[in-house]
VEXDREN-2710 file (C-alpha; in Angstrom, 1 decimal):
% VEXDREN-2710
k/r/px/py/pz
1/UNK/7.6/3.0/-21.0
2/UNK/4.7/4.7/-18.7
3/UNK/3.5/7.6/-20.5
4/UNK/0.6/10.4/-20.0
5/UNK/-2.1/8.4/-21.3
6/UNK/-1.4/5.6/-19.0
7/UNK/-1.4/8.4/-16.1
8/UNK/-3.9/10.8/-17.0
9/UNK/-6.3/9.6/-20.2
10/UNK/-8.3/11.9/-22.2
11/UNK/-10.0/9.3/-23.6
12/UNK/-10.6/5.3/-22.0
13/UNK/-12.2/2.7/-24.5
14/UNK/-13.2/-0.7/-22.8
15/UNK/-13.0/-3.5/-25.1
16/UNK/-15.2/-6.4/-23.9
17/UNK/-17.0/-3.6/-21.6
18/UNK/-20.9/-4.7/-20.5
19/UNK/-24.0/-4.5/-18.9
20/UNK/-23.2/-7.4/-16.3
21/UNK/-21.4/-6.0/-13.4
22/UNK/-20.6/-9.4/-11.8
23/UNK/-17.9/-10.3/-15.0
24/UNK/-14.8/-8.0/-15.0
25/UNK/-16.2/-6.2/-18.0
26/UNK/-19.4/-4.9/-16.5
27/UNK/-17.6/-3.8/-13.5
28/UNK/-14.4/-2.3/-15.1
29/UNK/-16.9/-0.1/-16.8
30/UNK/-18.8/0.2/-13.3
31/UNK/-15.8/1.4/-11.6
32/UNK/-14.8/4.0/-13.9
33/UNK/-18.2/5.6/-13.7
34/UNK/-18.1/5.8/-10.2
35/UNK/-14.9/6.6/-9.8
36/UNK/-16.0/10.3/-11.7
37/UNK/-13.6/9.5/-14.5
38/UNK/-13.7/13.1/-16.5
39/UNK/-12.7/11.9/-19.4
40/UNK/-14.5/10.1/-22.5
41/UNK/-15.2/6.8/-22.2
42/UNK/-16.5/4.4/-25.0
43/UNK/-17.1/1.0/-24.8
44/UNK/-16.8/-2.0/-27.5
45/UNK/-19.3/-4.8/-27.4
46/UNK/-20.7/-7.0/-30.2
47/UNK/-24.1/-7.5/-28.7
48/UNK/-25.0/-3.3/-27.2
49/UNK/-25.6/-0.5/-27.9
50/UNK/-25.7/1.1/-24.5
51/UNK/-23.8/-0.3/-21.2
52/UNK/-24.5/1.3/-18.2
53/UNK/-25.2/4.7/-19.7
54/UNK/-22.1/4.7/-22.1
55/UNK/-22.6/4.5/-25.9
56/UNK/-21.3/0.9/-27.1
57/UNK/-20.1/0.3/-30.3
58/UNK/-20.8/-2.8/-31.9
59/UNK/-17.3/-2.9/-34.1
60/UNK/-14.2/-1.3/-33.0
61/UNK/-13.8/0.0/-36.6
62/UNK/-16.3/2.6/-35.0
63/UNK/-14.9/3.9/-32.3
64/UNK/-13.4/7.8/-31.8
65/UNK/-9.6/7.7/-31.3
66/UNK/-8.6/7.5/-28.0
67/UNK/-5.5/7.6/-25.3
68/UNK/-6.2/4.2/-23.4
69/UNK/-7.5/0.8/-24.3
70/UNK/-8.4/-1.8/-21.1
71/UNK/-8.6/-5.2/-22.5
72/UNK/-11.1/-7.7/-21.2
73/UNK/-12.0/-10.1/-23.6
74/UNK/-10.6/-13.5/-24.7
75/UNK/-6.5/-13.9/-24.6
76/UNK/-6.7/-15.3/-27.9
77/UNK/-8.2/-11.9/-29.5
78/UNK/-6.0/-9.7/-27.8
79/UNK/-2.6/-9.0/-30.1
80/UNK/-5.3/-8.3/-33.3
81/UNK/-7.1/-5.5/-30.9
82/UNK/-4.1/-4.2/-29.7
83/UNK/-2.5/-3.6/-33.4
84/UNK/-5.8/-2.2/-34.8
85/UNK/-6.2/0.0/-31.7
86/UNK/-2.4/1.3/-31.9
87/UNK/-2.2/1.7/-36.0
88/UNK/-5.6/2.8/-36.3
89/UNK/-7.4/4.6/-33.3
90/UNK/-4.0/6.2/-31.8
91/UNK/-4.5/4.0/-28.7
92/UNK/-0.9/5.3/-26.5
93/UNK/-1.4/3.1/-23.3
94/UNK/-3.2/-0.4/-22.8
95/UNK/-4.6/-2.4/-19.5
96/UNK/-4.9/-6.2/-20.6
97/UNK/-6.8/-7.8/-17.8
98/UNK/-7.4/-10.7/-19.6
99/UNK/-5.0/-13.5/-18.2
100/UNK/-4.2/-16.7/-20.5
101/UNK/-0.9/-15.7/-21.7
102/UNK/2.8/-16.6/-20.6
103/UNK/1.4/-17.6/-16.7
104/UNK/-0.7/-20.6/-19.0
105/UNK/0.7/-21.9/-21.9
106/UNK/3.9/-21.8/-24.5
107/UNK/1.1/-20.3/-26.7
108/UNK/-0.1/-18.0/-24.0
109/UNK/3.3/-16.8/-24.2
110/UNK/3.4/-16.0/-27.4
111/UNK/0.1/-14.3/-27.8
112/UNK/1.5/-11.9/-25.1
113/UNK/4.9/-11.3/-27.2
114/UNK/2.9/-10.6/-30.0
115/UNK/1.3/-7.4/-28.1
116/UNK/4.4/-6.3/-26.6
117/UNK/6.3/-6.4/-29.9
118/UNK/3.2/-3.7/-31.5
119/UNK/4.2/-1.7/-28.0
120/UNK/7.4/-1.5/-28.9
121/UNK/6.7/-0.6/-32.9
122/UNK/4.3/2.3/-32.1
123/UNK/5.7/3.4/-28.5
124/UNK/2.5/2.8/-26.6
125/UNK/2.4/2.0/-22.7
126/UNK/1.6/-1.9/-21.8
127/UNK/0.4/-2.7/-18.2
128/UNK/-0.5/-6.7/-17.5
129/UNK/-1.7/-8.8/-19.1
130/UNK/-3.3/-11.2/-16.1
131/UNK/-3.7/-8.2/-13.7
132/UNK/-6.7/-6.4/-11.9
133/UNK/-6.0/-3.0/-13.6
134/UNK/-5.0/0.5/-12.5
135/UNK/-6.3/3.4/-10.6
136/UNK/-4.5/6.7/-10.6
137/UNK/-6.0/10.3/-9.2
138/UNK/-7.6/10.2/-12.9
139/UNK/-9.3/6.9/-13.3
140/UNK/-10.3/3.9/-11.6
141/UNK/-9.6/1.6/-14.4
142/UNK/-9.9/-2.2/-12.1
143/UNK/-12.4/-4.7/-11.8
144/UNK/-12.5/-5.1/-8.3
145/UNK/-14.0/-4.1/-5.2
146/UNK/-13.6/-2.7/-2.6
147/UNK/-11.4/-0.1/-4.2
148/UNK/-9.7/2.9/-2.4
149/UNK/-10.6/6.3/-2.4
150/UNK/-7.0/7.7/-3.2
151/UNK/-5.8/10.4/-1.8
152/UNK/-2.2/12.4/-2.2
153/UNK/-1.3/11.2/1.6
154/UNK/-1.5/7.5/0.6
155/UNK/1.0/5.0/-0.4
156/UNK/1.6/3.7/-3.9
157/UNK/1.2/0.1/-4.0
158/UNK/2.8/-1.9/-7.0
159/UNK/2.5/-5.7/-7.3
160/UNK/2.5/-8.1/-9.7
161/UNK/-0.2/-10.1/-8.0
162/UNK/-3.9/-8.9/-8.5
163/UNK/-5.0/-10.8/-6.0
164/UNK/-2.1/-9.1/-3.4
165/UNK/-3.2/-6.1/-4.6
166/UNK/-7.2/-6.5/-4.2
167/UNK/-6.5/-7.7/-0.7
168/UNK/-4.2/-5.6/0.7
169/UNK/-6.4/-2.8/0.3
170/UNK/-9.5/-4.9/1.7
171/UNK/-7.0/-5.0/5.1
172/UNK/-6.3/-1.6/5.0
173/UNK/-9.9/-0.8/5.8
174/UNK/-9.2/-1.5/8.7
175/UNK/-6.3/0.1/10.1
176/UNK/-6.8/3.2/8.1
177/UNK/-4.3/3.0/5.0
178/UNK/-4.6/5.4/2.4
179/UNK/-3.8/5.1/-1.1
180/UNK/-2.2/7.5/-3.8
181/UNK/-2.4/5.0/-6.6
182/UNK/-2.8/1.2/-7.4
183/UNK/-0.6/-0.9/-10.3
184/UNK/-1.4/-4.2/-10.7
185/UNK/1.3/-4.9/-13.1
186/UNK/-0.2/-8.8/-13.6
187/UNK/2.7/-10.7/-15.6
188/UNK/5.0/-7.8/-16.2
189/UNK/7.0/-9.0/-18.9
190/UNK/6.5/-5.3/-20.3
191/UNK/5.9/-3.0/-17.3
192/UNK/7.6/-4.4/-14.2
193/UNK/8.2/-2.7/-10.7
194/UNK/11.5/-1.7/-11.6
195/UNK/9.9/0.2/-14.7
196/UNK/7.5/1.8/-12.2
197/UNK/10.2/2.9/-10.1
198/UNK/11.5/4.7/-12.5
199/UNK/8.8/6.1/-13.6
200/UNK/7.8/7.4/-9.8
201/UNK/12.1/8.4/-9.6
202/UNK/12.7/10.4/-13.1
203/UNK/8.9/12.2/-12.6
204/UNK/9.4/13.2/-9.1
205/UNK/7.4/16.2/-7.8
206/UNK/9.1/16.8/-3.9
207/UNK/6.1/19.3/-3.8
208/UNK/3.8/17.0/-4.4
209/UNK/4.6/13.2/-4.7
210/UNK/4.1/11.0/-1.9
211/UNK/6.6/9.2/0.1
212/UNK/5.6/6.0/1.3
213/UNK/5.6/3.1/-1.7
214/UNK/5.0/-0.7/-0.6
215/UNK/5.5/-3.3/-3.2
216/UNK/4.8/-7.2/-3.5
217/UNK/7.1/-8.6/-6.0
218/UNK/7.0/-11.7/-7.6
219/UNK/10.1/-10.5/-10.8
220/UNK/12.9/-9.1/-10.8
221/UNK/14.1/-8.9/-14.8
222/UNK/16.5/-5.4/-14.1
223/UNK/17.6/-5.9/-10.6
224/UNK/20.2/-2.8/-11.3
225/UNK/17.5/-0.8/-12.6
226/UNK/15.5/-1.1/-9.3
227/UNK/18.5/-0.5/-7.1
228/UNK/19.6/2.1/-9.0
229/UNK/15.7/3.6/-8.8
230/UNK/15.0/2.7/-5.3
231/UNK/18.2/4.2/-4.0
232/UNK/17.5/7.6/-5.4
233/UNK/13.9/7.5/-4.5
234/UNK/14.9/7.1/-0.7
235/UNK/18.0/9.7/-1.1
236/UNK/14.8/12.0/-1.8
237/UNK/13.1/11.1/1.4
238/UNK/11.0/8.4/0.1
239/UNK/10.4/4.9/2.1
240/UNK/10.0/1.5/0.4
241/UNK/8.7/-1.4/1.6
242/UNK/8.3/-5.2/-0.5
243/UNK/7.6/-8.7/-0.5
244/UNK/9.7/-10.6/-2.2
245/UNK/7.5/-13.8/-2.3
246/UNK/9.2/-17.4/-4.3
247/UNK/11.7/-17.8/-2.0
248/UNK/11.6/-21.3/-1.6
249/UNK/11.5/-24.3/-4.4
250/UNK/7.4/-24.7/-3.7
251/UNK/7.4/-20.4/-3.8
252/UNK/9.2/-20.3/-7.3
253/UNK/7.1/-23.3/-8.9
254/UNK/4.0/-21.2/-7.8
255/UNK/4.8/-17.7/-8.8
256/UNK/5.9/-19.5/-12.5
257/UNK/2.7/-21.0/-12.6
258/UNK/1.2/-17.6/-11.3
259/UNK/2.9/-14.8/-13.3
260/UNK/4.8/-17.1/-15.8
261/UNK/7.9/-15.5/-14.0
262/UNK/11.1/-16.5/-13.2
263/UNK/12.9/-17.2/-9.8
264/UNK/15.3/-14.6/-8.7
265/UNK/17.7/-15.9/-6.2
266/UNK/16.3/-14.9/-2.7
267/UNK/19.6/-13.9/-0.9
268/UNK/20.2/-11.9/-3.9
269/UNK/17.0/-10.3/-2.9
270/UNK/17.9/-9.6/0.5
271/UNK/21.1/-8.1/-0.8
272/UNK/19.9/-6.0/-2.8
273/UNK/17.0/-4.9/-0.9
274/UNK/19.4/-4.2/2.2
275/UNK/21.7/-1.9/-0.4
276/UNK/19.0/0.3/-1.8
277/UNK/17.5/0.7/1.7
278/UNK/14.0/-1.2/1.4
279/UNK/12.5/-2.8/4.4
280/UNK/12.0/-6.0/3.9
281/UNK/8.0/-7.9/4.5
282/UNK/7.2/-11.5/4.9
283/UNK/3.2/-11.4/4.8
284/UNK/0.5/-8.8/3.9
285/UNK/-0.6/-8.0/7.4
286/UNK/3.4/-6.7/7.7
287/UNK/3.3/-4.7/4.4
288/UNK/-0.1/-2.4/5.2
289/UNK/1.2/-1.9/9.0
290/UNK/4.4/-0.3/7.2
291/UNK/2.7/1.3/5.2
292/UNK/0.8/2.7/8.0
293/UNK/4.1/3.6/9.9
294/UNK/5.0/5.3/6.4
295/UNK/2.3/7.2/6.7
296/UNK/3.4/9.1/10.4
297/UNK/6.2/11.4/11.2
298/UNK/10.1/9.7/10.8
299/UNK/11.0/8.4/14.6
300/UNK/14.2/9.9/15.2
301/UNK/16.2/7.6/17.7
302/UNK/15.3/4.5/19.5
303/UNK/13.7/5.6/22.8
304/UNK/10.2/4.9/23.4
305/UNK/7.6/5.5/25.5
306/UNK/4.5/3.0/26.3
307/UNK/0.9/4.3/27.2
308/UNK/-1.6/2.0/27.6
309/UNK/-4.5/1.4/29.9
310/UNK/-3.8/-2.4/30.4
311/UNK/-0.6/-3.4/31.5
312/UNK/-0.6/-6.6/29.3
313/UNK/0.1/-4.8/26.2
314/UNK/2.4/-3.0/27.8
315/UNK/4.5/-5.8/28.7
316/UNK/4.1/-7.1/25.4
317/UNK/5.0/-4.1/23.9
318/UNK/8.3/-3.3/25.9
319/UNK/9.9/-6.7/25.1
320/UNK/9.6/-6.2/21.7
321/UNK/11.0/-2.9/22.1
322/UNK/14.0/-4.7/23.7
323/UNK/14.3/-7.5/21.4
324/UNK/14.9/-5.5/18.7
325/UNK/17.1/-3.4/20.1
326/UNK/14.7/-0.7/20.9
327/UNK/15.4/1.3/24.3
328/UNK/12.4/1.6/27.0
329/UNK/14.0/4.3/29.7
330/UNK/12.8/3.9/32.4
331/UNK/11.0/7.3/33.9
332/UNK/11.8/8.9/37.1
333/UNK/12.3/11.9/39.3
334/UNK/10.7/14.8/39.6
335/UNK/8.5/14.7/36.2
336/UNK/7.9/10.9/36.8
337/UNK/6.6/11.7/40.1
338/UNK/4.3/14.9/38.8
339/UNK/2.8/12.7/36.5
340/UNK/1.7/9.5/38.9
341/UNK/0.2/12.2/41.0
342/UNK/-1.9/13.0/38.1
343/UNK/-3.3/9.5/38.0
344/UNK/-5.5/6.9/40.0
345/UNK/-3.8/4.8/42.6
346/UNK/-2.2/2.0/41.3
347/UNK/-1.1/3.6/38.2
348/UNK/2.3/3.4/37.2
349/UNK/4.6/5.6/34.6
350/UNK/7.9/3.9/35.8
351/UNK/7.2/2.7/31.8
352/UNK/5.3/1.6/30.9
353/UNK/3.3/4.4/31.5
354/UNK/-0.5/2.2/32.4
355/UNK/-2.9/4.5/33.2
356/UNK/-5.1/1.6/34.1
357/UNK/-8.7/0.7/32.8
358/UNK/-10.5/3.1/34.5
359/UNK/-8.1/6.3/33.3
360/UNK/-9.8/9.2/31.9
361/UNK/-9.2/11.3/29.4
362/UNK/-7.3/13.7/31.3
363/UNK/-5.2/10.9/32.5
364/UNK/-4.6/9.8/28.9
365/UNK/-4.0/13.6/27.9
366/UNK/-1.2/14.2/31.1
367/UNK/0.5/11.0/29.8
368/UNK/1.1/11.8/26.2
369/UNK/1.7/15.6/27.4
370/UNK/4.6/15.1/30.0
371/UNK/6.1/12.2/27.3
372/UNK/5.8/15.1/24.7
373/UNK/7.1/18.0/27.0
374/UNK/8.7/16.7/29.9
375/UNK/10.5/13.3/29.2
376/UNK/13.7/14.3/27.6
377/UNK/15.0/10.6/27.3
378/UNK/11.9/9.7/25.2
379/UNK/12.3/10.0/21.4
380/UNK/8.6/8.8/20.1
381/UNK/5.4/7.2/22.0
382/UNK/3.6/3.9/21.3
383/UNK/0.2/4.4/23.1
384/UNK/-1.7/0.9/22.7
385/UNK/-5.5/1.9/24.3
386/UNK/-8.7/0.0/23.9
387/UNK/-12.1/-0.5/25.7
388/UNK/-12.8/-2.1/29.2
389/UNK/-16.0/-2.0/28.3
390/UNK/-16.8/0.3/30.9
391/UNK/-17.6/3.5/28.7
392/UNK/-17.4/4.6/24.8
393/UNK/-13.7/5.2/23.6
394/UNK/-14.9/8.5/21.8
395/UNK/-13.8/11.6/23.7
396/UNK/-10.4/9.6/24.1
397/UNK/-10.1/8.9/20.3
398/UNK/-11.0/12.7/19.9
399/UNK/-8.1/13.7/22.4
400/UNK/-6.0/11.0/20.5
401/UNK/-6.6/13.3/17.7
402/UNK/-5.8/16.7/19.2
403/UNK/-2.7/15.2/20.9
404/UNK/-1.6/13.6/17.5
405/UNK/-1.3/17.1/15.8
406/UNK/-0.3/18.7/18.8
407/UNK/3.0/17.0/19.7
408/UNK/6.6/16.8/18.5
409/UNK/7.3/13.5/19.0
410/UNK/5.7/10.6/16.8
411/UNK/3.2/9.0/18.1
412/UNK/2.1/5.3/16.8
413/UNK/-1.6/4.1/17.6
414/UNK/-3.0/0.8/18.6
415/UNK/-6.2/0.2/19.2
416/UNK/-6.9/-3.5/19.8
417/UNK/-10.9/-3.0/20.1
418/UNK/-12.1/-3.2/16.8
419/UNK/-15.5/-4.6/17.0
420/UNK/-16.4/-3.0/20.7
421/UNK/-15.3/0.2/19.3
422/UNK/-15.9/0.1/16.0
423/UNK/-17.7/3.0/15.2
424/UNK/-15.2/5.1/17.0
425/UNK/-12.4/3.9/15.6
426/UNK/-14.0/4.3/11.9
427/UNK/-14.1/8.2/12.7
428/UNK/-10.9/8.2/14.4
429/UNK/-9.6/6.4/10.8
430/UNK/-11.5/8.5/9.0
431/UNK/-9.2/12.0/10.0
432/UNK/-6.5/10.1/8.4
433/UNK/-5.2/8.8/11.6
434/UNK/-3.7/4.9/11.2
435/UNK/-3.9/1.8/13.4
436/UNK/-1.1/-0.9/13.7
437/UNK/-3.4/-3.5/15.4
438/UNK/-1.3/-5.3/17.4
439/UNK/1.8/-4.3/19.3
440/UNK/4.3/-6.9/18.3
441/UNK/3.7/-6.3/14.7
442/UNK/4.3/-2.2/15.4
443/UNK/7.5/-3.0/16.7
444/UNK/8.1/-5.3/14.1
445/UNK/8.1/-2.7/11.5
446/UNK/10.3/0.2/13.3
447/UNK/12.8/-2.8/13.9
448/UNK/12.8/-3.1/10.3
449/UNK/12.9/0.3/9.2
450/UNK/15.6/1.6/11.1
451/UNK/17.6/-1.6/10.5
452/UNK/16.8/-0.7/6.2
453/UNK/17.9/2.9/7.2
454/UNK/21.3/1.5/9.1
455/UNK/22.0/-1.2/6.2
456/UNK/20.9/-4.3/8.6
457/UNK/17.7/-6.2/7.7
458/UNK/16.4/-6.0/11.3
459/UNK/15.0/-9.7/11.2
460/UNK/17.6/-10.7/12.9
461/UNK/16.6/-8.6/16.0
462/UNK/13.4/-10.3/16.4
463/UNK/14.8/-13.7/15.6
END
């Protein structure tokens, strides 16, 4: 059950909270601060009486009543806080970070029954244990850093793995990935993805809710409930991407060892991520570029155009396109031959389009212009551009930008200079524009997503 004061908390008590920002407890309480949670926030720690600003309360026999308790203390104290805090203090919703339960030990196991069984009595929300935390529009309630500044554009990202989560959104720094909100669902013997699914399905806002989500999954306990969830998510234009990691003997023994979870059968996975229409990922880098191509305009067909300035990545890019059963028309006639005029000798648009390393701007802008306008047989643009070194990318990013909002077809970015042009690109990023990185791994993830939306998995395009 995911309820209001999981979401959106009046109240937040940290149990285990304290001065020392380097152990989860100190920065839990650090994050929330700085993440302007509006709320009240009280903290419980034997030895203060003031951490980081915030009243501490020696006994939680003291504390005001409140909507949600995050657990960071010992595994062994847990259950008796969360029973007191539930019968007691009205507590609705609980984060346990504290890992030591079903991932470690028979024991372990039981502690954590023991807390979900007081969920169940007094109908209170359970997220972890064994997880990083949570961070909603309302509250940054994790441990970690970096952490996102969320905004309604982003993705949701749900995963089991704390560690998944903390590091997919250190890579998104750099390719421009936003965030709507983060569960780190830890063990999920309570809360799983399918629960969150259902959540995200039953409360759906179309005016509102975002509809990009990207997963990493390590359990399945409901696999019906997250077909069932998933399925009507994406009949209401949402997109869903996972890993489904423990799909091998080695995988398994590590994810039981990780999340105390059991193996689910990995063609089963495939099956029934093909049927609800999820795109299938195999690594971290291939789950933040989908997010990223979440985040653009749906490419309707297969027909793409390539603009680049060096005819490599070009190349690259068009046999990709081909592999996975892309189309790259080629361009000619009348439009074809207005354009080349447009362009420095020894250009070519026959595509892909290579404006070569000493294009301009205006070059850039004519190619993206006549693939918008004048190219009826193209259906979306791929422009892969970076530096020669020979002058700053930043009146290009800026007409990237104009372009971006300007035309009808979708257009996906790559930018390949990251450290020549890194202060460029952080603006360009920073007006919500995305960057795929590398070409291969773009067309990797349109392979995939319009082989989820025909019912295929795509992999075997790129095989």
């Amino acid at each position: 059950m995911i309820n209001r004061e999981l979401i959106n908390p009046a109240s937040i008590v940290v149990i285990g909270g304290s001065n020392n920002t380097l152990k989860p407890g100190g920065a839990l309480v650090h994050n929330l601060i700085h993440g302007k949670y509006q709320g009240n926030l009280y903290v419980v720690n034997p030895h203060e009486d003031v951490v980081q600003g915030v009243k501490s309360y020696r006994d939680v026999k003291d504390i005001p009543n409140a909507d949600l308790a995050i657990l960071v203390v010992v595994s062994r104290y847990c259950p008796s806080y969360v029973e007191y805090l539930a019968s007691e203090k009205g507590v609705k919703a609980f984060i346990v970070v504290s890992s030591g339960f079903s991932e470690l030990s028979e024991e372990g196991a039981e502690l954590e029954a023991q807390m979900l069984a007081t969920c169940d009595k007094y109908g209170c929300s359970f997220i972890g244990p064994n997880c990083i935390g949570m961070i909603t529009a309302n509250y940054c309630g994790a441990f970690t850093s970096p952490n996102p500044v969320l905004c309604p554009e982003g993705v949701d990202l749900i995963s089991n793995s704390g560690g998944m989560a903390l590091y997919t959104i250190e890579m998104s720094k750099a390719t421009g990935l936003r965030f709507n909100s983060v569960w780190s669902i830890g063990n999920a013997r309570y809360t799983g993805v399918e629960d969150v699914l259902q959540y995200m399905d039953e409360n759906f806002d179309p005016a509102k809710d975002v509809r990009g989500k990207i997963l990493y999954i390590e359990s399945i306990r409901d696999p019906e409930r997250l077909l069932r969830h998933a399925k009507s998510l994406i009949a209401k234009g949402c997109r869903i991407a996972a890993i489904k990691s423990g799909s091998t003997q080695s995988g398994a023994r590590a994810t039981s060892h990780h999340t105390g979870s059991a193996a689910f059968d990995d063609k089963r996975a495939d099956e029934l991520f093909r049927e609800a229409g999820i795109v299938r990922c195999y690594s971290r880098q291939e789950l933040v570029a989908m997010g990223c191509l979440f985040s653009l305009p749906r490419i309707e067909g297969n027909r793409f155009a390539i603009i680049t300035q060096a005819g490599g990545l070009g190349v690259i890019t068009a046999d990709a396109l081909s592999k996975g059963g892309m189309l790259v028309p080629e361009l000619k006639g009348e439009a074809a031959d207005e354009l080349l005029a447009k362009l420095h000798k020894g250009a070519s648009v026959s595509n892909p389009i290579d404006v070569l390393a000493t294009g301009t701007v205006a070059h850039l802008e004519a190619a993206i212009d006549y693939c918008d306008k004048r190219f009826d047989e193209i259906d979306a643009i791929i422009l892969s551009y970076g530096s020669a070194g020979l002058e700053p990318l930043g009146d290009f990013f800026d007409a990237i930008h104009r372009k971006i909002s300007e035309c009808r077809k979708p257009i996906i970015t790559i930018c390949p200079s990251i450290f020549t042009e890194a202060e460029g690109l952080k603006n360009f990023l920073a007006k919500g524009h995305v960057n795929l990185l590398d070409e291969e791994l773009a067309v990797r993830c349109v392979v995939r997503v319009a082989g989820a939306v025909s019912g295929s998995s795509g992999q075997e395009c790129l095989g």
